[in-house]
C-alpha positions in Angstrom: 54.9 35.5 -69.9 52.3 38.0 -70.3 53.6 40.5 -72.2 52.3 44.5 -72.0 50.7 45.8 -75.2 49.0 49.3 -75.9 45.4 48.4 -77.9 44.9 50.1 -81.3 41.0 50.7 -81.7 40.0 51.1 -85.2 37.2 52.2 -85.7 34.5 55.3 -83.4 32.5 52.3 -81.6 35.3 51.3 -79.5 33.9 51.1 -75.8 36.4 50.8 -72.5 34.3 48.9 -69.7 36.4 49.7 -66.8 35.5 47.4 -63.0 36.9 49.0 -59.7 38.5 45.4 -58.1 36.8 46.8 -54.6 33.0 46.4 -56.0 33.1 50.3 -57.0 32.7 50.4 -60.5 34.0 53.4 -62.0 35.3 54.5 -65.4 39.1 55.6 -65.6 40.1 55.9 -69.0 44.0 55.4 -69.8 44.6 58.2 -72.8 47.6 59.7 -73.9 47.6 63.4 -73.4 45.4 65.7 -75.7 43.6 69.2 -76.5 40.2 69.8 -75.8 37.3 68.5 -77.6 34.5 69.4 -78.9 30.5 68.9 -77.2 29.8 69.3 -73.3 32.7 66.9 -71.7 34.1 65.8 -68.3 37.9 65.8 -67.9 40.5 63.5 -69.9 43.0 61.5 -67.8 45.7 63.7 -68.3 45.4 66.9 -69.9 42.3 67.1 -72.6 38.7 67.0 -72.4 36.2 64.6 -74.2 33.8 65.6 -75.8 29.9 63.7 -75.3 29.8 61.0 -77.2 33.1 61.3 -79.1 37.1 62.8 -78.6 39.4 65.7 -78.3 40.8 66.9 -81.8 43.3 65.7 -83.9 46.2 66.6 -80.5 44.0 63.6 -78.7 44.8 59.9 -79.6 41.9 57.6 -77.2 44.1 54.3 -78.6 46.6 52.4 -76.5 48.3 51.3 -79.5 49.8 48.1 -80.4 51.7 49.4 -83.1 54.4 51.2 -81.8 54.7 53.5 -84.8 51.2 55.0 -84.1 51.0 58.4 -82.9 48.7 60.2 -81.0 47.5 62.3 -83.6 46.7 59.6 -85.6 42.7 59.3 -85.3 43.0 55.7 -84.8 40.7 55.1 -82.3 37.5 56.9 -80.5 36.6 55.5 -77.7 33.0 55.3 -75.8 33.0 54.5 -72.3 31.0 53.2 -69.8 31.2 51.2 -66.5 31.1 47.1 -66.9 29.4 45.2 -64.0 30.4 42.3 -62.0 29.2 39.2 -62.0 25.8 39.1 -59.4 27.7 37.0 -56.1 26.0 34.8 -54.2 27.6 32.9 -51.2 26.8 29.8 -49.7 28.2 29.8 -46.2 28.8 26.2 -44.3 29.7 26.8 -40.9 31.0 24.7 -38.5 29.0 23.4 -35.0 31.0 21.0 -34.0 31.1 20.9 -30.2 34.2 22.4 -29.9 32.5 25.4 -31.4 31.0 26.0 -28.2 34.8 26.9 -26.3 34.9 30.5 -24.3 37.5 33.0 -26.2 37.2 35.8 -24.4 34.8 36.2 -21.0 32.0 34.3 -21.6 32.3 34.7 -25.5 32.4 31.7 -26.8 33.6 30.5 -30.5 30.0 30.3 -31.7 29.2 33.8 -30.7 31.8 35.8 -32.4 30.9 33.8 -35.6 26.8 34.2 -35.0 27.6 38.3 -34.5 30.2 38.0 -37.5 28.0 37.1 -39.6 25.2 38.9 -38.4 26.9 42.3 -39.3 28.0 40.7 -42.4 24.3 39.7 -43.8 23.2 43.6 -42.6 26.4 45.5 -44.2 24.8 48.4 -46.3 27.6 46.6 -48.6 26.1 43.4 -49.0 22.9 44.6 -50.3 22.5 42.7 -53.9 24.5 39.8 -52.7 22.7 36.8 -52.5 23.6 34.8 -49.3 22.7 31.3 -48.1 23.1 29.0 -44.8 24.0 25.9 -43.7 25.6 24.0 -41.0 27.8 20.7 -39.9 27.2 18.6 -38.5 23.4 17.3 -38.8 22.7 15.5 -36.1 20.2 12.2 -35.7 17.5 13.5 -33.4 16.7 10.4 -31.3 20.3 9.2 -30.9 21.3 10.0 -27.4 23.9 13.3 -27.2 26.2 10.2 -24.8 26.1 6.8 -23.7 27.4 4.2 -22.1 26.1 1.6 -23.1 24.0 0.6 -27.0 20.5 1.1 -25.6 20.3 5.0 -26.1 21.4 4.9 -29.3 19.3 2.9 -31.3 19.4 2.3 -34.8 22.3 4.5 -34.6 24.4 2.9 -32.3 26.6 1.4 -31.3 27.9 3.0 -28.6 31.8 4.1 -29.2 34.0 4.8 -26.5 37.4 5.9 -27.2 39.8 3.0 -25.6 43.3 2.7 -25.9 45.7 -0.9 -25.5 47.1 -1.2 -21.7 49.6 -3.8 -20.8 47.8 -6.3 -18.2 47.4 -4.7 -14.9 49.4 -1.4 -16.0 48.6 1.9 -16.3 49.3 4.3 -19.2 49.2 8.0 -19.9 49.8 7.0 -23.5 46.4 7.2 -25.2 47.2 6.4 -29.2 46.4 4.0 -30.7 43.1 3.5 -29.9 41.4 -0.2 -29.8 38.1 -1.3 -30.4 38.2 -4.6 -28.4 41.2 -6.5 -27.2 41.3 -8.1 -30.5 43.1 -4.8 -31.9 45.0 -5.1 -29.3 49.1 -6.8 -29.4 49.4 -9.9 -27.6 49.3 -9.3 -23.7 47.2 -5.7 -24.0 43.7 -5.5 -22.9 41.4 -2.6 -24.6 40.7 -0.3 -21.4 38.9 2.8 -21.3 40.6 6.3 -21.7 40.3 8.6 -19.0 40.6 12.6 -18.9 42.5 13.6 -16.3 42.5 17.8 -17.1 45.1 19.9 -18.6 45.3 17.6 -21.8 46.6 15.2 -19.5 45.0 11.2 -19.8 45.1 7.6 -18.4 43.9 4.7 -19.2 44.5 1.5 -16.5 43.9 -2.3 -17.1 42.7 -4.9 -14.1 42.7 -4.1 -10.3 45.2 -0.6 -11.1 43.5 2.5 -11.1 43.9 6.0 -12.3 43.8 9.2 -10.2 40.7 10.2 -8.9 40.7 13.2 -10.4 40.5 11.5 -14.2 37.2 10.7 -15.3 36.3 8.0 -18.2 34.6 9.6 -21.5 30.9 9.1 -22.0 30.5 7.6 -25.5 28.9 8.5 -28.5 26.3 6.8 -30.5 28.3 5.7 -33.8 26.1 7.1 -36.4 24.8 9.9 -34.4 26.5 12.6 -37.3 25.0 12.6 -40.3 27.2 12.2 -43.0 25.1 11.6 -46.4 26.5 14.5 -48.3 23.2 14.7 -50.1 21.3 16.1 -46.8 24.0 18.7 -46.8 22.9 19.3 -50.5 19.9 20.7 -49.0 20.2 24.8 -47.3 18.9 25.4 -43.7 18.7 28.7 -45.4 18.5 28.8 -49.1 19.9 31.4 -51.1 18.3 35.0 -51.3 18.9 38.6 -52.3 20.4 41.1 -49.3 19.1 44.0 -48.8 22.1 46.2 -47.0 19.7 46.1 -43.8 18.3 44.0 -40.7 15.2 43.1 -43.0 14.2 40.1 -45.2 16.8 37.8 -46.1 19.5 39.1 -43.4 16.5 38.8 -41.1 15.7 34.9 -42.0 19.5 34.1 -41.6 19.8 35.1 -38.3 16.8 33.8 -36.7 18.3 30.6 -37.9 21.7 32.0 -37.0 20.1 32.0 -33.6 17.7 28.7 -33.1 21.6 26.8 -33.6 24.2 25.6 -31.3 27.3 23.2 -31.1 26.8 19.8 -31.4 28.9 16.6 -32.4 31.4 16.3 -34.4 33.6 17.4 -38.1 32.2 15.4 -40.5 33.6 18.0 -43.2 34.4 15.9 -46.1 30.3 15.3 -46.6 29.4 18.7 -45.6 31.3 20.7 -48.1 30.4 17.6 -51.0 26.7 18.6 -50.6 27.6 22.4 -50.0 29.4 22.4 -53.3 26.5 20.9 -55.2 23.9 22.7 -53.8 25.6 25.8 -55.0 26.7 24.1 -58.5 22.6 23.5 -59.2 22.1 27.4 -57.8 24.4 28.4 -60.6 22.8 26.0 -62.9 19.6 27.5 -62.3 20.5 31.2 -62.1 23.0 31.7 -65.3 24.7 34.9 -64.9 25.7 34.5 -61.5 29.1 33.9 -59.3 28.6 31.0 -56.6 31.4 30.2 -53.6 30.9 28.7 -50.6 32.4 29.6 -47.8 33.6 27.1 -45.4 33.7 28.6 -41.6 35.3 26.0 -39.1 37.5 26.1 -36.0 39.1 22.3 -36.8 40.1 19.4 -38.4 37.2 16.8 -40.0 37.3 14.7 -36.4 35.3 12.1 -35.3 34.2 11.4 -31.8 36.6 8.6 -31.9 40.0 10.2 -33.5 42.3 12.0 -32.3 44.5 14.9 -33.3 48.0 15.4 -31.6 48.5 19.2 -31.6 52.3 18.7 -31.4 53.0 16.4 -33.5 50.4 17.7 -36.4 49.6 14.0 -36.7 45.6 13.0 -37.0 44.8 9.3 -35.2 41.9 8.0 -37.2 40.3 6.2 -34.8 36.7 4.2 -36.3 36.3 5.5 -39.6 33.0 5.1 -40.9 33.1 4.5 -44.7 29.9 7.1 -45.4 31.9 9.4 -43.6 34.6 9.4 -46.6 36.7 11.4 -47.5 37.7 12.1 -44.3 41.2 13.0 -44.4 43.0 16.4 -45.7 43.9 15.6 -49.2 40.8 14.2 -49.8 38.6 16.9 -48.8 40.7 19.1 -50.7 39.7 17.0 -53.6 36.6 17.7 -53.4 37.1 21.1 -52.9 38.7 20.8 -56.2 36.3 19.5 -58.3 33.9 21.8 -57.2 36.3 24.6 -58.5 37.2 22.9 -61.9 34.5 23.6 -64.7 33.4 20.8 -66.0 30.5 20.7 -68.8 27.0 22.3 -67.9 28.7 22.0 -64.8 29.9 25.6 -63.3 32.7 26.1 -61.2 32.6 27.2 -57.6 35.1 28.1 -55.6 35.7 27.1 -51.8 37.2 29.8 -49.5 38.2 28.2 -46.2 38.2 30.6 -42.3 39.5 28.8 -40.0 38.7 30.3 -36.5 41.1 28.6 -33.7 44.0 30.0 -31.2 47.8 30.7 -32.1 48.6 27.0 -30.9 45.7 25.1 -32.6 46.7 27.3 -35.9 49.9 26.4 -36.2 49.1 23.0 -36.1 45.9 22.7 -38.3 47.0 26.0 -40.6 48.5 24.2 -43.3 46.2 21.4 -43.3 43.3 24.5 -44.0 45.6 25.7 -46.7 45.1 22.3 -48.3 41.6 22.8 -49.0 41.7 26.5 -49.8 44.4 25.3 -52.0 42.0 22.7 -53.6 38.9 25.5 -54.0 41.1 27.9 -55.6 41.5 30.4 -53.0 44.3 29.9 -51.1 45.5 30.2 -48.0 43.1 30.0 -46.0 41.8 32.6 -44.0 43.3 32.1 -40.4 41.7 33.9 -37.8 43.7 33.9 -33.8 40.7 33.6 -30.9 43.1 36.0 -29.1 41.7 38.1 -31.5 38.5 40.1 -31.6 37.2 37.4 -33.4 33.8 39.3 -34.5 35.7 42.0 -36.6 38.3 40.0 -38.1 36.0 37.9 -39.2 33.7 40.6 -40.7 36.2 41.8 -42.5 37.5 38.8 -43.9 34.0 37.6 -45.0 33.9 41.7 -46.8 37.1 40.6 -48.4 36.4 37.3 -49.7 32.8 39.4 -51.2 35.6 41.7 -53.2 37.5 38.7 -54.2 35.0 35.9 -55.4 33.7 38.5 -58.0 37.2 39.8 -59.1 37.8 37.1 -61.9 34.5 36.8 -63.9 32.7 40.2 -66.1 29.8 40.6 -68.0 30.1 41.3 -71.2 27.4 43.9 -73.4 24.1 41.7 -74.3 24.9 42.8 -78.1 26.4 45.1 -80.2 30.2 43.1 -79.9 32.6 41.6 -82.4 34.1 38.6 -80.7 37.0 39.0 -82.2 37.8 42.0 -81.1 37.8 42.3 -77.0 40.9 42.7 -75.2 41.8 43.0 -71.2 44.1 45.0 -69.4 44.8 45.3 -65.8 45.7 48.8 -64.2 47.7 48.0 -60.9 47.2 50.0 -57.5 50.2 51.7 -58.3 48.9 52.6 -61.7 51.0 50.1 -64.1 49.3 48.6 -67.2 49.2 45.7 -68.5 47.5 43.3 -71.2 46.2 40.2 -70.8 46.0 37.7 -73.7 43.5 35.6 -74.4 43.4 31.9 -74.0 44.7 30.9 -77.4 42.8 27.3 -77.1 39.5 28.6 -75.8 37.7 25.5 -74.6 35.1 28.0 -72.6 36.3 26.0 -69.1 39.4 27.4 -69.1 41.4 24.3 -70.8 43.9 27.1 -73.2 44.9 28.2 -69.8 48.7 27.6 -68.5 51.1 29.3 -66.4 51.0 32.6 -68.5 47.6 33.3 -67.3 45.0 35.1 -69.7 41.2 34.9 -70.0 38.7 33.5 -71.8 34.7 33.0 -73.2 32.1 31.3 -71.0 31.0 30.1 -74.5 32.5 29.5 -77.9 31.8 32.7 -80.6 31.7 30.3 -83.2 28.7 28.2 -81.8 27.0 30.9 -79.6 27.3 33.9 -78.1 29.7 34.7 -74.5 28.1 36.4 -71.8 30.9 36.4 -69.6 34.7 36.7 -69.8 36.8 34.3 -67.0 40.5 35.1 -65.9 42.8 32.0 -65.8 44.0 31.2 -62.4 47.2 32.8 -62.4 45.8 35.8 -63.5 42.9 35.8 -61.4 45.6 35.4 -58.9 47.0 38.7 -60.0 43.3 40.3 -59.8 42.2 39.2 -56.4 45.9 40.2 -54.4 45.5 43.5 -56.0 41.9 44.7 -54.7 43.2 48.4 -55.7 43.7 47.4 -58.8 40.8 47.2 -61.5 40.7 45.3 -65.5 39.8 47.4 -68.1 37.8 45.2 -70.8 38.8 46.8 -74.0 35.7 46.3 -77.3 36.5 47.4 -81.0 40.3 46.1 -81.4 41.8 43.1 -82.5 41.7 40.5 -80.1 45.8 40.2 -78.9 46.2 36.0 -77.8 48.6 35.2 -74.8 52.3 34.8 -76.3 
């Protein structure tokens, strides 16, 4: 486990970087009770004053000591302090437009619309200015594929036509829509491959020969086959690449929602591809912008379904229906992998994150929720964000998107551009309710995070001995610590020996 030290700072150069968890820096030195110092000072933590540049008299110990024979008159440790910085955020958001975006919540509010205003008042937040934001959306569609069809014509090059068909027994009728068929050669011996029907109210038929459904159920229109784009390198490429916020309605807020604006549902969930190119458009941001935390935010209101599958709300279960192989990974626990590697460093490769909001009613939630959690689970952030349409979907979503902002940066700090001994930086956390504790270092510090275990601890974007770290990164479970505690805030401790994870 993590065990709690106090850090003894030998040495006047000490400095205590201290990093308010809710992106409001602010210094809060923890000091043992002294006298008042000398010089023009602002108040100690508990008692005694500081005096500029140095420490109370010989009543006033600045060390959290590791020996526990120290006292606090000892003059171990003076300590300069000043307030550390995050990490500049940038967030790549991916949102959803499958048709069923496009489904009335509330009035004539539909899906699309609380997300659109969402993240409208998200871009503008005075909060958000100095975040960098950037847009894109699934799926792309081909242009001069036909939206339906019934026949191959209107599709193209793109076709050919699916329909969604099911197996009927010779001249029989069946409410019974799974499996589906492609021809009667999918189908068992004595079944013909008959059209599906939707009759309302979730309710289907499908009828072989001279039997007949209701006349109230009507036959699907198809959907050209390869009408969904699903070459994750065209999601690679933003609609709306990354830019600075400025906290207002101008600039880059202003670009985002024009585009925000010129969208609508249409198609289908190719997700798997979407989030593969959303991941490595964000990994090359990084690349190219050093300093910087990337995460992508993934924004849907379903499962990755094709025009042919079909999802069974009460039985969880997904019918795959025609997979099409470019369309891969299609199922949950593949998309989490790739939501995985995205999040696992790798080298000259950064890691990014994937938060997942998924934006559905009670019943669709209870169904899909855990299947969401899979990929949050996979980027590093889970659960996933699950957000009722019964709901004011707007603000829950607003503030969601304001809490994932808080969390993305709350496991990565700069570090001083010179002036530090490597081998002597330590981190504590101070909990909301005020608690302390130390957090080791990685003994095995790879610089991706490889010395980390189940203890938790932190370590170097780069190795002291062969160059120089910008950038100290919790280990998950700690990070895990850091971003359920957004009251909370991790002091990063310069002048005393470096204390490993035991």
């Amino acid at each position: 486990m993590t065990k709690t030290h106090s850090f003894a700072c030998s040495g006047a150069t000490a400095l205590l970087f201290v990093l308010g968890l809710a992106c409001t820096a602010g210094v809060k030195p923890t000091l043992t009770t002294g006298t008042a110092g000398t010089g023009s000072g602002t108040a100690g933590a508990s008692g005694g004053t500081t005096g500029t540049g140095g420490v109370g008299n010989t009543g006033f110990d600045a060390s959290l000591d590791i020996s526990t024979a120290d006292s606090k008159s000892d003059g171990v440790c003076a300590a300069t302090m000043t307030a550390a910085e995050p990490l500049p955020l940038d967030l790549y958001v991916t949102v959803d437009l499958s048709k069923s975006m496009a489904l009335t919540i509330s009035g004539t509010t539909t899906k699309w619309d609380a997300v659109k205003s969402a993240l409208n008042t998200f871009f503008t937040d005075p909060q958000s200015a100095g975040l960098g934001a950037g847009l894109g959306y699934f799926p792309l569609t081909q242009a001069s594929a036909a939206a339906s069809c019934t026949a191959d014509g209107p599709c193209g090059t793109y076709g050919p036509c699916d329909r969604r068909k099911t197996c009927v027994s010779a001249n029989s009728i069946t409410t019974v829509v799974v499996p589906l068929c492609v021809d009667n050669t999918t189908c068992p011996t004595g079944q013909n491959c008959d059209l599906i029907q939707d009759c309302g109210n979730s309710n289907y038929c499908a009828a072989d020969g001279s039997v007949m459904c209701s006349s109230a159920c009507v036959a699907y229109a198809g959907y050209c086959h390869a009408r969904d784009v699903c070459d994750s390198t065209a999601y690679a490429t933003p609609v709306v690449p990354i830019a600075t916020l400025s906290g207002s309605a101008t600039g880059q807020a202003m670009t985002l929602s024009t585009s925000l604006g010129q969208h609508a549902p249409d198609g289908y969930t190719p997700t798997g591809p979407a989030l593969k190119g959303a991941i490595a458009y964000a990994q090359q941001y990084a690349k190219d912008h050093a300093g910087h935390k990337l995460a992508v935010v993934l924004v849907t209101d379903g499962l990755p379904l094709a025009f042919t599958d079909y999802f069974d709300t009460a039985s969880g279960i997904i019918h795959p229906g025609f997979p099409r192989p470019e369309c891969n990974p299609s199922d949950i626990a593949g998309i989490a992998g790739v939501a995985a590697a995205g999040a696992t460093p790798a080298a000259g490769t950064p890691a990014v994150p994937t938060f997942v909001i998924g934006v559905a009613s009670n019943v669709e939630l209870s169904s899909i929720g855990s299947k969401l959690d899979q990929i949050a689970t996979g980027g590093g952030t889970a659960p996933a964000i699950r957000i009722d349409t019964s709901l004011d979907v707007s603000q829950v979503l607003r503030t969601k998107l304001a809490e994932i902002r808080t969390k993305a940066i709350a496991c990565e700090y700069k570090l001083p551009a010179a002036g530090v001994d490597f081998k002597k930086v330590n981190v504590s956390f101070t909990s909301g309710a005020g608690a302390d504790t130390a957090i080791g270092h990685a003994p095995i510090d790879g610089t991706n995070g490889a010395g980390c275990d189940q203890r938790g601890g932190w370590y170097y974007d780069k190795d002291p001995a062969t160059g120089t770290p910008t950038k100290i990164t919790a280990c998950p479970t700690t990070c895990s610590t850091f971003q359920t505690d957004l009251n909370g805030h991790v002091n990063v401790v310069l002048g005393c020996p470096t204390v490993d994870v035991e």
